[in-house]
PyMOL Python script that loads the backbone (N, CA, C, O; Angstrom):
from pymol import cmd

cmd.read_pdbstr("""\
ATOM      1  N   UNK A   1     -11.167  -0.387  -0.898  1.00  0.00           N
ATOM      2  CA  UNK A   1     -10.251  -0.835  -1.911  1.00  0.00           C
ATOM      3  C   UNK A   1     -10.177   0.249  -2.984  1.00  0.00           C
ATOM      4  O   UNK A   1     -11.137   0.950  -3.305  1.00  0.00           O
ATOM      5  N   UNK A   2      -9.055   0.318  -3.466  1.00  0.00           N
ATOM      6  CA  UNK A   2      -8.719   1.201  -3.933  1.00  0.00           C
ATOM      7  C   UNK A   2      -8.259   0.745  -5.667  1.00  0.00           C
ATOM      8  O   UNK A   2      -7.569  -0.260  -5.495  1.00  0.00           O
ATOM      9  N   UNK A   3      -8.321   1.004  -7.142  1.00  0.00           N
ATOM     10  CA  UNK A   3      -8.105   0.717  -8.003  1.00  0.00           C
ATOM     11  C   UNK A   3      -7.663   1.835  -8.842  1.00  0.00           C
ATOM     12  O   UNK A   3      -8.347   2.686  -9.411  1.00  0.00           O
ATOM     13  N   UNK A   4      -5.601   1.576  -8.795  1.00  0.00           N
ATOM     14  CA  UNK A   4      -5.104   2.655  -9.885  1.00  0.00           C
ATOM     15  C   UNK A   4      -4.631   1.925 -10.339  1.00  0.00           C
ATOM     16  O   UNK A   4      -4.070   0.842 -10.175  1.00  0.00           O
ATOM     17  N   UNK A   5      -5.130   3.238 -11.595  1.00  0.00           N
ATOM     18  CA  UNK A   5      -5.097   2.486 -13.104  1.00  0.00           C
ATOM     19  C   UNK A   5      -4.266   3.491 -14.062  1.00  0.00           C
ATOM     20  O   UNK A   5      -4.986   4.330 -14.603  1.00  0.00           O
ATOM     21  N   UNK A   6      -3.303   3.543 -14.281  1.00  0.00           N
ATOM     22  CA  UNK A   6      -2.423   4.637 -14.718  1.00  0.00           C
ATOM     23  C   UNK A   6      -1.693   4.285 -16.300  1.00  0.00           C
ATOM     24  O   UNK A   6      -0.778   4.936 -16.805  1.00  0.00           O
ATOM     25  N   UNK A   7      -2.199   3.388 -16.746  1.00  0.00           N
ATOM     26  CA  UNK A   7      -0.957   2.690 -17.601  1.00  0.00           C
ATOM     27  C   UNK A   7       0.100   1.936 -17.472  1.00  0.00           C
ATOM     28  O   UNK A   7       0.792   2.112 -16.470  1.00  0.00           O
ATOM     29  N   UNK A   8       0.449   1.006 -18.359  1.00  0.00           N
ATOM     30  CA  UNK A   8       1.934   0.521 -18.302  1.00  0.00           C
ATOM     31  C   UNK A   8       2.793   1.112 -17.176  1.00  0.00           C
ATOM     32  O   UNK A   8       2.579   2.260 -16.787  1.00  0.00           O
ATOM     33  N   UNK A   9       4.187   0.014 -16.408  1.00  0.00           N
ATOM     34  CA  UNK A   9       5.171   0.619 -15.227  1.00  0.00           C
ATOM     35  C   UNK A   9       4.402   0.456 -14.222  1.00  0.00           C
ATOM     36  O   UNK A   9       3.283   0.005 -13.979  1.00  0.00           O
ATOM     37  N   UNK A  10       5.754   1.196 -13.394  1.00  0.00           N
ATOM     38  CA  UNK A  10       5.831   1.261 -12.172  1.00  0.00           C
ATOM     39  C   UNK A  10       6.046   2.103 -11.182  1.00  0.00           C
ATOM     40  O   UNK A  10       7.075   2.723 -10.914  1.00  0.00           O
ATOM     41  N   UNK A  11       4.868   2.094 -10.572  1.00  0.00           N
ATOM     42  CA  UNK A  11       4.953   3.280 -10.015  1.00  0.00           C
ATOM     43  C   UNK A  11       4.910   3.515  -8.533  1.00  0.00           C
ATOM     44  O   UNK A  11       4.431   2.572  -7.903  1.00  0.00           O
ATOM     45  N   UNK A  12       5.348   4.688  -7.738  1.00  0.00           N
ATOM     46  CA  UNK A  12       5.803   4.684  -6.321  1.00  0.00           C
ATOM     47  C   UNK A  12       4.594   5.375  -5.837  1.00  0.00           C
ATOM     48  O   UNK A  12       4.112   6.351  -6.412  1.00  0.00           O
ATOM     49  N   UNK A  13       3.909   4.609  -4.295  1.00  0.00           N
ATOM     50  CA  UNK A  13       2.830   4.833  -3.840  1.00  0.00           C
ATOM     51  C   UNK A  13       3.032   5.607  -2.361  1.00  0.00           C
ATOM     52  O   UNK A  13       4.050   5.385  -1.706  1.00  0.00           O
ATOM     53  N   UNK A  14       2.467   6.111  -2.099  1.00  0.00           N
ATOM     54  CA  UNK A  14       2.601   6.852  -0.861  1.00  0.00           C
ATOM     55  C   UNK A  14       0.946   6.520  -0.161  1.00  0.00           C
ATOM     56  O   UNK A  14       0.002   6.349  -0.933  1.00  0.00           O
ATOM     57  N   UNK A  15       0.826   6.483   0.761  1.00  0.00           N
ATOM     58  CA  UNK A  15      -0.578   6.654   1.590  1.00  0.00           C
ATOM     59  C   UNK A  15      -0.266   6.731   2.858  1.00  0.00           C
ATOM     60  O   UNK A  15       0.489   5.999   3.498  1.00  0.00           O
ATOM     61  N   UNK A  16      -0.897   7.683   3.220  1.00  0.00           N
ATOM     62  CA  UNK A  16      -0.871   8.756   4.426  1.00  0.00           C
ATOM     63  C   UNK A  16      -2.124   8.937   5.404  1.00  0.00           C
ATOM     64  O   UNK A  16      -3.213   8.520   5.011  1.00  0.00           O
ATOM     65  N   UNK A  17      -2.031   9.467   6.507  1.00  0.00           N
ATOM     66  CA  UNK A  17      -2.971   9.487   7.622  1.00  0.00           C
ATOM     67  C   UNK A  17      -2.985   8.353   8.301  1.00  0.00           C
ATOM     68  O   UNK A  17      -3.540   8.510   9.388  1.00  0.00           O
ATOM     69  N   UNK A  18      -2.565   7.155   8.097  1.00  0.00           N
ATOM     70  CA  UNK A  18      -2.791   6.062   8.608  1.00  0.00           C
ATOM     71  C   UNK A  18      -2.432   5.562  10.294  1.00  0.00           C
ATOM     72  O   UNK A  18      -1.413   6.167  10.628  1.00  0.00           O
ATOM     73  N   UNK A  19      -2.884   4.759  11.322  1.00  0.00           N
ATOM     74  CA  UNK A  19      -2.396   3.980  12.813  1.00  0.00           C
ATOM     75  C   UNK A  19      -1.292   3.927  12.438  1.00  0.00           C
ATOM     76  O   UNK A  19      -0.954   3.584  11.305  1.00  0.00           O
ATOM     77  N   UNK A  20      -0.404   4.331  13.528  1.00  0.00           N
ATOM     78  CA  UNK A  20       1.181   3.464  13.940  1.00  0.00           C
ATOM     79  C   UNK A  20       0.782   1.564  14.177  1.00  0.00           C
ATOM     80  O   UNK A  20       0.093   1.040  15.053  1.00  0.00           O
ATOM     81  N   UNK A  21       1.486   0.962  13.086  1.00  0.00           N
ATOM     82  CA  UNK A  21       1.569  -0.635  13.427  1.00  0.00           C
ATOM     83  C   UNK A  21       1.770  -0.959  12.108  1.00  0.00           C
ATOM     84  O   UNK A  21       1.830  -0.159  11.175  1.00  0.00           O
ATOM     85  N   UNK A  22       1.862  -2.016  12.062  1.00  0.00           N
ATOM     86  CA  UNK A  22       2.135  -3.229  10.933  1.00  0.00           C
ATOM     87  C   UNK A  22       0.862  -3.346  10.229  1.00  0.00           C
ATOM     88  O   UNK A  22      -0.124  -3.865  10.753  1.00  0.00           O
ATOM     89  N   UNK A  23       0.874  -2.771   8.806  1.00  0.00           N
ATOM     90  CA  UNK A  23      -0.625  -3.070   7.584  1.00  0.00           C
ATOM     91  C   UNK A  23       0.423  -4.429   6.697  1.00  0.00           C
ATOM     92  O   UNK A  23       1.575  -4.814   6.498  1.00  0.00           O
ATOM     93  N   UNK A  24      -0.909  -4.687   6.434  1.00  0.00           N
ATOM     94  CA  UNK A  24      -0.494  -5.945   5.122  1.00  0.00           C
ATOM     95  C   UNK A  24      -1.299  -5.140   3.888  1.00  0.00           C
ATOM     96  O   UNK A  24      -2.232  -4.337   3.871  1.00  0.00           O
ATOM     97  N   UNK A  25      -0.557  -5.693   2.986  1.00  0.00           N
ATOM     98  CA  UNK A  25      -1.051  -4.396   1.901  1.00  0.00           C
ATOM     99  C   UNK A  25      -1.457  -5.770   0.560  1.00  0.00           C
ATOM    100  O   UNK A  25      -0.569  -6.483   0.093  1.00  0.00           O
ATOM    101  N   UNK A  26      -2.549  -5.853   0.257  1.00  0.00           N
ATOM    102  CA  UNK A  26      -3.507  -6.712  -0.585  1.00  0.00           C
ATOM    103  C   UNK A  26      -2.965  -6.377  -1.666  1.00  0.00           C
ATOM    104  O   UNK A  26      -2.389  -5.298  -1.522  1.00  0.00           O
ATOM    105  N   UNK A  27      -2.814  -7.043  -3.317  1.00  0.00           N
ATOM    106  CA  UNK A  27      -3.151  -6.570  -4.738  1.00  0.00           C
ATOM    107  C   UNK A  27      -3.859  -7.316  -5.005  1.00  0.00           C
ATOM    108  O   UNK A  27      -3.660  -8.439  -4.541  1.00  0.00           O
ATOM    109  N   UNK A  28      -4.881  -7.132  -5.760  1.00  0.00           N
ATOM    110  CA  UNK A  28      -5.855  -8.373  -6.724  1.00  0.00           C
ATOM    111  C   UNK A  28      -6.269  -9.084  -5.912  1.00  0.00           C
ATOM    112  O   UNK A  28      -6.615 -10.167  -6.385  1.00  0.00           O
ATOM    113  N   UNK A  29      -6.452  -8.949  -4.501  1.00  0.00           N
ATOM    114  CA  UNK A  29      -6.977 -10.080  -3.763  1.00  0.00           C
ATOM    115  C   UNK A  29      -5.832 -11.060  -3.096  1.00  0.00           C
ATOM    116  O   UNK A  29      -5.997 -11.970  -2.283  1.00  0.00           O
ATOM    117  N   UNK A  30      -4.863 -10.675  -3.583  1.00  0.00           N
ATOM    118  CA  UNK A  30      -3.692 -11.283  -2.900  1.00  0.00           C
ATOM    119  C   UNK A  30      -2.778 -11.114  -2.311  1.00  0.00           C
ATOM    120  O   UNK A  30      -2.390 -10.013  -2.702  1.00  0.00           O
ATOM    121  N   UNK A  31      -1.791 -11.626  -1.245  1.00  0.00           N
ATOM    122  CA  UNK A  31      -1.045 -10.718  -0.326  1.00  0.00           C
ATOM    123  C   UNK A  31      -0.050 -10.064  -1.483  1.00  0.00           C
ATOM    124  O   UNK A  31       0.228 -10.665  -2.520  1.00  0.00           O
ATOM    125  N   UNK A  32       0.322  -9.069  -1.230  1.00  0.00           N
ATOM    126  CA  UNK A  32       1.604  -8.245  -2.270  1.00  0.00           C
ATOM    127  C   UNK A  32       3.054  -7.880  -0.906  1.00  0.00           C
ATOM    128  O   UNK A  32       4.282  -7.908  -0.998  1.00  0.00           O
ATOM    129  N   UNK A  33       2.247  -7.611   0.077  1.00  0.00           N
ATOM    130  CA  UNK A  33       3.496  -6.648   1.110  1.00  0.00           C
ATOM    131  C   UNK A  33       2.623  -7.359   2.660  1.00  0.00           C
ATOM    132  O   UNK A  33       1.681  -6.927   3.325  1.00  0.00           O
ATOM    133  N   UNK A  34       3.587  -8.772   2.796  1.00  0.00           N
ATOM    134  CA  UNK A  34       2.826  -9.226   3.986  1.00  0.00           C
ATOM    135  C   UNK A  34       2.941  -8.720   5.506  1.00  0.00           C
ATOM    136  O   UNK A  34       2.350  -9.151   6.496  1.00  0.00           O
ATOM    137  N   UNK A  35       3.720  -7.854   5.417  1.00  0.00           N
ATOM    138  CA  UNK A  35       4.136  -6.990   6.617  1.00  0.00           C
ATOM    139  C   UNK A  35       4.810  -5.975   6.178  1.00  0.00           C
ATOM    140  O   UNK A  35       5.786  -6.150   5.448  1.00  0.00           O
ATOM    141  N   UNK A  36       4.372  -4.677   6.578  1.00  0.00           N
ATOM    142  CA  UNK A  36       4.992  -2.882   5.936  1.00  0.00           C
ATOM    143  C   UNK A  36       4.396  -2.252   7.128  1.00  0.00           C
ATOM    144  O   UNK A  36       3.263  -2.492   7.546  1.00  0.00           O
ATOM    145  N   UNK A  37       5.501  -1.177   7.801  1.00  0.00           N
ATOM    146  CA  UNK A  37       5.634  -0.373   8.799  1.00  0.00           C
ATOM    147  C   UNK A  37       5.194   0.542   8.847  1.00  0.00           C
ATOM    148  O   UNK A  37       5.633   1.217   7.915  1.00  0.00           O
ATOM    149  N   UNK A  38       4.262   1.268   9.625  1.00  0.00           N
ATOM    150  CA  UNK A  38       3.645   2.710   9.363  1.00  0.00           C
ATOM    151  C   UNK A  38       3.976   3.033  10.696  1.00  0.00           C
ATOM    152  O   UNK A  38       3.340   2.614  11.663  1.00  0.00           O
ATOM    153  N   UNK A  39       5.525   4.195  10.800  1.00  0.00           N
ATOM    154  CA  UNK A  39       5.627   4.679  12.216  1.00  0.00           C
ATOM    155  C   UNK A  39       4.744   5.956  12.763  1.00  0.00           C
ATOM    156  O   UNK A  39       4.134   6.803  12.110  1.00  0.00           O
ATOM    157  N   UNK A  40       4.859   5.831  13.926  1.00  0.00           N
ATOM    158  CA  UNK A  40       4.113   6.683  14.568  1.00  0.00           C
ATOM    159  C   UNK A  40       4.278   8.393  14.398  1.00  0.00           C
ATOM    160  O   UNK A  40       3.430   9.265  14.585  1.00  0.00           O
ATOM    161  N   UNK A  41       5.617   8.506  13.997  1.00  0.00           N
ATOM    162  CA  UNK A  41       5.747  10.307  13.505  1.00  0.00           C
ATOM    163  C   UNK A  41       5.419   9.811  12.100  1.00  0.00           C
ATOM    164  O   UNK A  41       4.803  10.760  11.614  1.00  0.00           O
ATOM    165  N   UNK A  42       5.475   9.047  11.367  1.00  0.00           N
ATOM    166  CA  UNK A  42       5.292   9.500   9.777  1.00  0.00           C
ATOM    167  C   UNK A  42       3.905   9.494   9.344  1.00  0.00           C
ATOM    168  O   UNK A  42       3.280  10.332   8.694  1.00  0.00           O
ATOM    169  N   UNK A  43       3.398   7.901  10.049  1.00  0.00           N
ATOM    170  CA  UNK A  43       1.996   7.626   9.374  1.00  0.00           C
ATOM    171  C   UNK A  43       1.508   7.457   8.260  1.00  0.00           C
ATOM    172  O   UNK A  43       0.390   7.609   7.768  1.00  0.00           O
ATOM    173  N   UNK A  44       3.048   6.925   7.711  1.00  0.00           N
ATOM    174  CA  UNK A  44       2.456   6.513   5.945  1.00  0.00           C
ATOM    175  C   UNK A  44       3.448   5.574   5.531  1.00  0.00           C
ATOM    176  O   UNK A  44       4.626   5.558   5.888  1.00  0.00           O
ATOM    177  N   UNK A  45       2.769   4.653   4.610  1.00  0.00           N
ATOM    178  CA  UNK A  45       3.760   4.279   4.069  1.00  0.00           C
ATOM    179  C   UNK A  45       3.745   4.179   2.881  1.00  0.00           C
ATOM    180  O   UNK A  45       2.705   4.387   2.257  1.00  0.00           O
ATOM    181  N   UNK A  46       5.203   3.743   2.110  1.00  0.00           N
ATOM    182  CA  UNK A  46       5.170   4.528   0.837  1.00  0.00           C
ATOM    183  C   UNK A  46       5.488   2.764   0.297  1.00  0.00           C
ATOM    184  O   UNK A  46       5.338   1.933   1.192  1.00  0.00           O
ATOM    185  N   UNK A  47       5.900   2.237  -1.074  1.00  0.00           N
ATOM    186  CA  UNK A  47       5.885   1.089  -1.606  1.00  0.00           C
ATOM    187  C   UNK A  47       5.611   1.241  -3.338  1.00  0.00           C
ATOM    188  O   UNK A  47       4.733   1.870  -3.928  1.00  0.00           O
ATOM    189  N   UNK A  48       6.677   0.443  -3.841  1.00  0.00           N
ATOM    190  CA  UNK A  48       6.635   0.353  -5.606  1.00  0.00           C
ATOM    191  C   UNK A  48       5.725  -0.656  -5.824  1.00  0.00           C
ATOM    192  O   UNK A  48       5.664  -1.650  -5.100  1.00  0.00           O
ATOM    193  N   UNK A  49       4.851  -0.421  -6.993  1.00  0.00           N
ATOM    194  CA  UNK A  49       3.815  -1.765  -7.427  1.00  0.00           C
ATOM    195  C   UNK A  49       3.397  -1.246  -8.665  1.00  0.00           C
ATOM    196  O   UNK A  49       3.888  -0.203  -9.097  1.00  0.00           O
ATOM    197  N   UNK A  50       2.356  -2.008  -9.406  1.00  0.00           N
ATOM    198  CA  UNK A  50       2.202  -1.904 -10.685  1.00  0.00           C
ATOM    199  C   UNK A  50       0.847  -1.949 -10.421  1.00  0.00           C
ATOM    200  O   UNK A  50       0.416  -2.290  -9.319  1.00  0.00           O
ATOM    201  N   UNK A  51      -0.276  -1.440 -11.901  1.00  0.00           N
ATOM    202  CA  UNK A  51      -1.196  -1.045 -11.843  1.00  0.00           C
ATOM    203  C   UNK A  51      -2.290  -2.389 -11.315  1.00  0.00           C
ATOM    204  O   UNK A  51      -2.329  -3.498 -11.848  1.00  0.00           O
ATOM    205  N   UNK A  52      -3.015  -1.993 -10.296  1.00  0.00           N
ATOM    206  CA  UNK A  52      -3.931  -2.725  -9.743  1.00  0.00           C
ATOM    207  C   UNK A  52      -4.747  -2.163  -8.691  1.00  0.00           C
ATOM    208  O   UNK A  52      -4.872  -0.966  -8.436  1.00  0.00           O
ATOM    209  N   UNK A  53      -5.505  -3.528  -7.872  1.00  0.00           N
ATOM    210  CA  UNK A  53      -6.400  -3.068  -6.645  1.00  0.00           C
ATOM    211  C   UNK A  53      -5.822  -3.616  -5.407  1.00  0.00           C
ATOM    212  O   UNK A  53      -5.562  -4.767  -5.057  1.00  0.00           O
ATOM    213  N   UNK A  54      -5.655  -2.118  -4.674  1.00  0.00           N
ATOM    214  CA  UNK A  54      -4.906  -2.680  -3.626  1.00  0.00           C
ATOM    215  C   UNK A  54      -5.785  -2.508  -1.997  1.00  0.00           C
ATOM    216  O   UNK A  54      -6.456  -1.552  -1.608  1.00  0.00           O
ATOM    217  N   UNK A  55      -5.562  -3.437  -1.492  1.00  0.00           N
ATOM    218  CA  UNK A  55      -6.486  -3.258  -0.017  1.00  0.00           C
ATOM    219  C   UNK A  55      -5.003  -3.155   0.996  1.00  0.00           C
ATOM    220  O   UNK A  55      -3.875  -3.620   0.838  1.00  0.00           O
ATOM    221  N   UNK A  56      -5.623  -2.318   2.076  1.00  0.00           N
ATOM    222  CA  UNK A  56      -4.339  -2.027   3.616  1.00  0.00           C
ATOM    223  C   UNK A  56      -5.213  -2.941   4.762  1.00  0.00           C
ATOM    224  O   UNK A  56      -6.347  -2.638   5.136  1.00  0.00           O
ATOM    225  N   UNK A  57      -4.728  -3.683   5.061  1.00  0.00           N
ATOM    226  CA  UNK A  57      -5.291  -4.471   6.687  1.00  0.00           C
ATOM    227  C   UNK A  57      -4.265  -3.979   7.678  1.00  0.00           C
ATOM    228  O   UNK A  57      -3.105  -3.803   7.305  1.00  0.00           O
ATOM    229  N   UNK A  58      -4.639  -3.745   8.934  1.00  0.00           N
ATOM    230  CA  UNK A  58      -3.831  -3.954  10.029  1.00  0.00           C
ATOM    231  C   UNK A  58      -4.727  -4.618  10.543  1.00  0.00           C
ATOM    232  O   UNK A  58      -4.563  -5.122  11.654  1.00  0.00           O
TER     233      UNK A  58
END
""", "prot")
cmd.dss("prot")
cmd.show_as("cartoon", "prot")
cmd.util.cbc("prot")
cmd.orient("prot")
């Protein structure tokens, strides 16, 4: 788990290296992005959110 903390807004996330498949992407312990695509040439996915702790499940 991961915790950014940047100030006030909103800000655009990128995370990279990741499996080709479907992550669910956590904030605060709660679902935020209950299904987000990580294809197999890109391996990342990118997503707007505000300052918190975010966990990736596939």
């Amino acid at each position: 788990m991961k915790r950014w903390s940047a100030g006030n807004g909103t800000f655009q996330f990128v995370v990279t290296d990741l499996l080709p498949g479907t992550w669910q992407i956590l904030k605060d312990g709660k679902i935020f992005k209950p299904a987000i695509t990580a294809s197999g040439d890109e391996k990342s996915l990118h997503f707007t959110g505000t300052e918190g702790s975010y966990r990736f499940l596939r």
